[in-house]
N, C-alpha and C positions, 0 to 999 in steps of 0.2 A: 866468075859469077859476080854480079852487081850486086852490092848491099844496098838492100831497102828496106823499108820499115817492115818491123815485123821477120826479120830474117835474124839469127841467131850466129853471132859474133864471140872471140876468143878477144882477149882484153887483159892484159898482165894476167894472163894462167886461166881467167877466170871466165864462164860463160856469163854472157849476158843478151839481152834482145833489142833489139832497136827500135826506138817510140819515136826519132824523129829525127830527120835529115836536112840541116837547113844550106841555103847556098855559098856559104861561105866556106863549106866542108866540113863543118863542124859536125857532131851527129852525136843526141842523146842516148844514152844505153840505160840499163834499166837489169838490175839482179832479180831473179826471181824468188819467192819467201819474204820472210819476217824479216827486218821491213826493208822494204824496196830498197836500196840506193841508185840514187843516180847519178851518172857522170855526165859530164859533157867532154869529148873529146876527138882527134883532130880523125878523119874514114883512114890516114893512112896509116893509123896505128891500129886498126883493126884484123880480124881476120876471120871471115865468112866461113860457116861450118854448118850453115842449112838455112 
């Protein structure tokens, strides 16, 4: 399954959600809760889980 924004990712252990996928592969994540953090990091170090 293709990660796309809005789709729910594993990320060192941890869930997080995808705000944004740009062309060079890279792709925003986003923790849910107080307070947000955000990574930017590379889609193959990802892994899709809805």
């Amino acid at each position: 399954m293709q990660i796309e924004v809005g789709s729910f990712v594993i990320y060192n252990g941890q869930e997080y959600q995808v705000v944004w996928i740009y062309d060079n592969g890279n792709v925003e994540i986003v923790t849910e809760g107080q307070p947000r953090k955000i990574e930017l990091v590379q889609e193959g170090d990802l892994t899709h889980i809805r």
